[in-house]
BADRENRO-176994 format. One line per 2 residues: number of its first residue (from 0); their letters; for each residue x, y, z of C-alpha. Coordinates in steps of 0.05 Angstrom, whole numbers, plus 5000, padded with zeros to 4 digits. Layout:
BEGIN
NUM> A> X:Y:Z; ...
This chain:
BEGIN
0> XX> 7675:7236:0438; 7734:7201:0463
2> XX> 7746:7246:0522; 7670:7236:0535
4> XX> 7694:7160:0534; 7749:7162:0568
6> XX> 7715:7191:0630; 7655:7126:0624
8> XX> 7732:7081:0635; 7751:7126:0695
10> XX> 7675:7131:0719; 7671:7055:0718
12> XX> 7736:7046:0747; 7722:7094:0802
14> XX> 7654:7067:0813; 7679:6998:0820
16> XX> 7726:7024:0869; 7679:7051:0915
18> XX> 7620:7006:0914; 7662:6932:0915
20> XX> 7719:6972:0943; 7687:6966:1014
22> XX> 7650:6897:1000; 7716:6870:1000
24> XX> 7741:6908:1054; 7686:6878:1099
26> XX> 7709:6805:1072; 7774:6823:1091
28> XX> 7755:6842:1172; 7712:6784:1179
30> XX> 7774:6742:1181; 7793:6777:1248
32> XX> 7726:6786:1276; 7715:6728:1333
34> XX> 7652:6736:1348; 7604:6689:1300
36> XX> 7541:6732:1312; 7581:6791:1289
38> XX> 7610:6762:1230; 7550:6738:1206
40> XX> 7523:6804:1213; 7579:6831:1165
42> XX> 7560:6775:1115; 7491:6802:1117
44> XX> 7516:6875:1103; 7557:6858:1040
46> XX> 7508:6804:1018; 7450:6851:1012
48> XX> 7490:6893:0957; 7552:6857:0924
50> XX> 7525:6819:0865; 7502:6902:0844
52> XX> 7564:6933:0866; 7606:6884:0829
54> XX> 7567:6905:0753; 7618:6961:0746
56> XX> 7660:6908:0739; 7629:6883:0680
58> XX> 7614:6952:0658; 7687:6974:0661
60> XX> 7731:6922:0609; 7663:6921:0566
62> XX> 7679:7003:0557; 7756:6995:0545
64> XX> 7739:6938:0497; 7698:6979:0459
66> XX> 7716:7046:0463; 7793:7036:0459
68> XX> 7805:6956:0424; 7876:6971:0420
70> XX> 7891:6990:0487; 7851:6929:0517
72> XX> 7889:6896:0459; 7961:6902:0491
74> XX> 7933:6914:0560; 7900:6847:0581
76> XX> 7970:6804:0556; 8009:6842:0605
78> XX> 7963:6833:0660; 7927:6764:0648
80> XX> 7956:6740:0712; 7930:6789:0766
82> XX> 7866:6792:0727; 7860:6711:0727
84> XX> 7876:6712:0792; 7827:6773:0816
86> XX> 7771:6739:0778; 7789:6669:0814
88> XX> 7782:6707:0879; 7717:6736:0864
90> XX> 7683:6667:0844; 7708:6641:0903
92> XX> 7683:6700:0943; 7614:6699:0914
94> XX> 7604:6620:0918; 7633:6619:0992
96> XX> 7584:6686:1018; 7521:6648:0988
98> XX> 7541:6577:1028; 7564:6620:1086
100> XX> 7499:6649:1100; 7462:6585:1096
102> XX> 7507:6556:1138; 7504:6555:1222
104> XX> 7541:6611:1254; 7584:6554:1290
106> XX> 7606:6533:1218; 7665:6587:1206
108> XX> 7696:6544:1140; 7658:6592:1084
110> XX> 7657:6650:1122; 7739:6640:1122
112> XX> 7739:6624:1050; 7706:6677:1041
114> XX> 7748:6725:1070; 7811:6695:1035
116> XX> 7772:6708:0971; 7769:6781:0986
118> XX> 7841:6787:1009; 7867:6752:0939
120> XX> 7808:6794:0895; 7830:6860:0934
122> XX> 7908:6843:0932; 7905:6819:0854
124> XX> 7862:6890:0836; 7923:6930:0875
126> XX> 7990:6892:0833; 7943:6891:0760
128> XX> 7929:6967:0775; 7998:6980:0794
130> XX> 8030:6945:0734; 7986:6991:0691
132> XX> 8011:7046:0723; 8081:7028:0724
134> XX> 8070:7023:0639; 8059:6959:0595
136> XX> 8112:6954:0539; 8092:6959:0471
138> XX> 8125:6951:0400; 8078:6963:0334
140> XX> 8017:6961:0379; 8025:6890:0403
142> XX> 8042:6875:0476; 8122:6853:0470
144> XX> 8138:6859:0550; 8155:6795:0602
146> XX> 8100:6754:0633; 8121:6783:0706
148> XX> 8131:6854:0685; 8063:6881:0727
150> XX> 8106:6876:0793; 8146:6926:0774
152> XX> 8211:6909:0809; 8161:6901:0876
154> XX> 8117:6963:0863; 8056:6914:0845
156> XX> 8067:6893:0907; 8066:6953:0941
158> XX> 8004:6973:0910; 7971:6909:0921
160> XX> 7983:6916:1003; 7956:6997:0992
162> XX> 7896:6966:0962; 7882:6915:1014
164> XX> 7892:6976:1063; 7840:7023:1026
166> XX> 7791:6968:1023; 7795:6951:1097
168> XX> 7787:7028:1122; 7726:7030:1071
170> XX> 7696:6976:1090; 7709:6997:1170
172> XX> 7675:7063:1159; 7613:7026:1115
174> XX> 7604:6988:1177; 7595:7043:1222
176> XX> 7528:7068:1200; 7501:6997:1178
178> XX> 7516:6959:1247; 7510:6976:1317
180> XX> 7525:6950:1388; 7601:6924:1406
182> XX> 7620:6912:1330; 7616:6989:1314
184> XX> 7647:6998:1371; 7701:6961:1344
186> XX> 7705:6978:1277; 7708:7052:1306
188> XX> 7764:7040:1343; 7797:7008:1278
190> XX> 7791:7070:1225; 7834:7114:1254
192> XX> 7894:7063:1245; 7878:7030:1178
194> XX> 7880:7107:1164; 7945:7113:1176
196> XX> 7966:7046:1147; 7933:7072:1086
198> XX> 7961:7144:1083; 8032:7111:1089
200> XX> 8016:7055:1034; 7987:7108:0988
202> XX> 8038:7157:1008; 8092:7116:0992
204> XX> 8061:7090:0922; 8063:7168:0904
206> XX> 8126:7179:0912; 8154:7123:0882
208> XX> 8113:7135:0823; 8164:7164:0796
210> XX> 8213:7117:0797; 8179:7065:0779
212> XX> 8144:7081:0722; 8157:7090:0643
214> XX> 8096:7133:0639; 8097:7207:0614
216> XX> 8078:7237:0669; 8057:7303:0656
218> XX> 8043:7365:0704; 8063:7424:0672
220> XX> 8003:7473:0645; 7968:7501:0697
222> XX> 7911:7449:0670; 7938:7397:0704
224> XX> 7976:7418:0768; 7923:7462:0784
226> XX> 7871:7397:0786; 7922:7352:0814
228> XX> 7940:7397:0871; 7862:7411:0894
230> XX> 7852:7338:0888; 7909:7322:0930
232> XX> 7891:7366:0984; 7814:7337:0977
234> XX> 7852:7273:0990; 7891:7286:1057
236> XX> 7818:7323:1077; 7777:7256:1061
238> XX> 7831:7220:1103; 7839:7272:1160
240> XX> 7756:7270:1163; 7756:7203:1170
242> XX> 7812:7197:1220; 7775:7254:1272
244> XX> 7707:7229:1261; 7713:7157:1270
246> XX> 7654:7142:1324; 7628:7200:1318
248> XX> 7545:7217:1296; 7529:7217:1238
250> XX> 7562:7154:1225; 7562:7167:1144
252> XX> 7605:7220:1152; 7678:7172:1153
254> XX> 7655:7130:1094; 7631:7196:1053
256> XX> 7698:7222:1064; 7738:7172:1042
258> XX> 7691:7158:0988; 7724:7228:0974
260> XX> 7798:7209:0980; 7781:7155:0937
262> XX> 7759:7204:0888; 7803:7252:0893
264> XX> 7860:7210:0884; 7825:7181:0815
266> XX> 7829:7258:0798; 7902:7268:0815
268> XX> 7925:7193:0763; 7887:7234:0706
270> XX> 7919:7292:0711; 7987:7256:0711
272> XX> 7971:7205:0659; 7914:7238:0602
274> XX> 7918:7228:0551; 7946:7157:0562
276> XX> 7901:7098:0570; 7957:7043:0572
278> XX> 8028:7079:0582; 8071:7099:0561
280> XX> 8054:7089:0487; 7978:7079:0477
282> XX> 7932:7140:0481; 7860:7149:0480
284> XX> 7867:7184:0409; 7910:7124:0376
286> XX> 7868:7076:0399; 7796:7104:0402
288> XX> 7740:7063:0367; 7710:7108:0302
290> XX> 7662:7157:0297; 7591:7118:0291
292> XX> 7631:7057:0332; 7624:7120:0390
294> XX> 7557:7141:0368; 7530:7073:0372
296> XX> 7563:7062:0446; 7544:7131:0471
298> XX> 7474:7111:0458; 7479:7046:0500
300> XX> 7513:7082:0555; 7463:7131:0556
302> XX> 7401:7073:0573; 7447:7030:0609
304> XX> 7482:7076:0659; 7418:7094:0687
306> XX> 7381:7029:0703; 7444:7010:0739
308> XX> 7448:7071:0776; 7368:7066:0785
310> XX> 7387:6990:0809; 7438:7013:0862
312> XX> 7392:7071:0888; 7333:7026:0903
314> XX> 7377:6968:0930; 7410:7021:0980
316> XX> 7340:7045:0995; 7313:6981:1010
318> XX> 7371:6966:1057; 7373:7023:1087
320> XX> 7389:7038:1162; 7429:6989:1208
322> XX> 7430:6920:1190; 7387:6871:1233
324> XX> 7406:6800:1241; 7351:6739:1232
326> XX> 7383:6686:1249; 7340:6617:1222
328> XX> 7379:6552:1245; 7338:6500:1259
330> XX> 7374:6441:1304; 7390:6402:1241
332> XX> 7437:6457:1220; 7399:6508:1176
C-alpha cells in the first residue's frame, strides 16, 4: 500500500507537470509575443483549461499530507519560501488572465502581469523541486537545516531556469495544434531552440546531481539501471521528436513527445531516489500513514481520481481543435 501511494505522489506530480507545465509555458511566451491579436489568442488557449489543469496541484500536497505526514512534516519548513512564492505567482497569474481577457487587446498591463506570474510560478516550482532533490536536512524527524538551504549552493537556481525552459518548449509545442496562421508559424520556428536550451538545462542538472546532492542515490540492481537507462533514452527520443518534427502535420506529435521526455525523466528521479520521499533520511516506509489511514485514502482516490480525469477529458473535448478568437470590445472598452 505505500508503494501503491507513493506512485498517486509521483502521478500527481507528473500530472501537474504536464497539464500546468505548458499553461505556464504559454504565460511565459506571451511576454514576447507583439502582436495583441495573437496574444490574446494564447490567453484564450490556457484560459479554456488552467483552473482544471492546476487541481493536481491541490491533489498532489493533499496525498503527501496524508499518505506520508512526516515527510510533508520536515518537507514544507525547508521549502516554505519557493512554495510561498510559487503560490503568490499563481494567484497573481489567475487574477491577472481573468482581467486580461476582459480587457481591450490595446490594454497589454494584465496580459504582462500575467506573464510575470507564470515566469515567478514556473521559476519558484524549478528551485523548491531542486532543493528537494538536492536533500532537506533532518535530525529526529524534525526539519533542523538553514532557511536558504533549497538553492543548493546555486543548483535551485539552475533548476529553476531548466524549469522555465521545459515549460516554454511545452507550451510552444501545445500551441502548434491549438492555433494557426503566423503565430504557429512562429511558435514552430521556436521549438527546435527552446529544445536545445532545455536539453542543455536538463543536461546539466543531471550531471551535477551528483554533486550536489546528499541523497542516496541508488542504481545498482538491475531493477533500477535497467528502468533508468530505457527512460533516459525515451527522454533524448521525446526531445529528438520534438526537435525534427517541429512544423510538421500532425501538429500533436511535438507536444506528445515531450509529454514523453517529461515522463520519462519522472521515471529515471525514481529509480535514483525510491525509496526516499524527502532525502536523504525520510522514506516512504518511515513515514507512511497506517494501515486503515491507507485503506480509508485508497478509497477516496479511487472516486476522486476519476471525476477529475473525467473533468479533464470532457474539458479537452469541448475545446477541441484550433482555437478561434471572438473578440467583443465595444467602443467603451469591453
Amino acid at each position: 500500500m505505500d508503494f501503491f501511494w507513493m506512485l498517486i505522489v509521483v502521478g500527481s506530480l507528473l500530472a501537474y507537470v504536464i497539464l500546468d507545465g505548458y499553461d505556464l509555458g504559454i504565460g511565459v511566451l506571451t511576454l514576447f509575443e507583439r502582436d495583441a491579436t495573437d496574444r490574446r489568442l494564447m490567453l484564450s488557449v490556457v484560459g479554456n483549461v488552467w483552473d482544471g489543469n492546476e487541481s493536481w496541484l491541490i491533489m498532489l500536497p493533499m496525498a503527501i499530507w496524508a499518505g506520508f505526514p512526516e515527510a510533508f512534516g520536515t518537507v514544507m519548513p525547508g521549502l516554505y519560501l519557493p512554495l510561498i512564492v510559487m503560490l503568490f505567482g499563481l494567484i497573481f497569474r489567475g487574477v491577472a488572465i481573468e482581467f486580461a481577457l476582459h480587457r481591450p487587446l490595446s490594454d497589454r498591463i494584465w496580459t504582462w502581469f500575467f506573464g510575470a506570474g507564470s515566469v515567478v510560478a514556473a521559476f519558484a516550482q524549478g528551485v523548491a523541486f531542486g532543493g528537494l532533490l538536492t536533500g532537506v536536512t533532518v535530525r529526529n524527524g524534525e526539519f533542523a537545516g538553514a532557511t536558504w538551504d533549497f538553492f543548493g549552493h546555486g543548483y535551485g537556481v539552475l533548476t529553476g531556469l531548466a524549469a522555465i525552459a521545459l515549460y516554454c518548449l511545452a507550451g510552444a509545442t501545445r500551441l502548434l495544434s491549438k492555433v494557426e496562421g503566423d503565430l504557429r508559424a512562429r511558435m514552430a520556428a521556436a521549438v527546435r531552440p527552446l529544445t536545445l536550451v532545455t536539453v542543455v538545462a536538463v543536461a546539466l542538472s543531471a550531471a551535477l546531481l551528483p554533486i550536489a546532492s546528499t541523497a542516496h542515490l541508488q542504481l545498482g540492481g538491475v531493477d533500477r539501471w535497467l528502468p533508468f537507462s530505457y527512460a533516459v533514452l525515451v527522454a533524448i527520443a521525446g526531445f529528438w521528436v520534438a526537435y525534427r518534427r517541429a512544423g510538421r502535420a500532425p501538429d500533436r506529435i511535438p507536444f506528445l513527445a515531450v509529454v514523453a521526455a517529461e515522463t520519462a525523466g519522472m521515471v529515471a528521479l525514481v529509480c535514483l531516489y525510491f525509496p526516499q520521499i524527502v532525502p536523504p533520511a525520510v522514506t516512504i516506509y518511515s513515514s507512511a500513514s497506517g494501515r486503515l489511514t491507507m485503506d480509508f485514502l485508497a478509497i477516496m482516490i479511487g472516486v476522486l481520481v476519476p471525476i477529475t480525469l473525467a473533468y479533464h477529458v470532457f474539458a479537452n473535448w469541448v475545446f477541441r481543435g484550433r482555437q478561434a478568437l471572438v473578440l467583443e470590445e465595444a467602443e467603451g472598452g469591453h
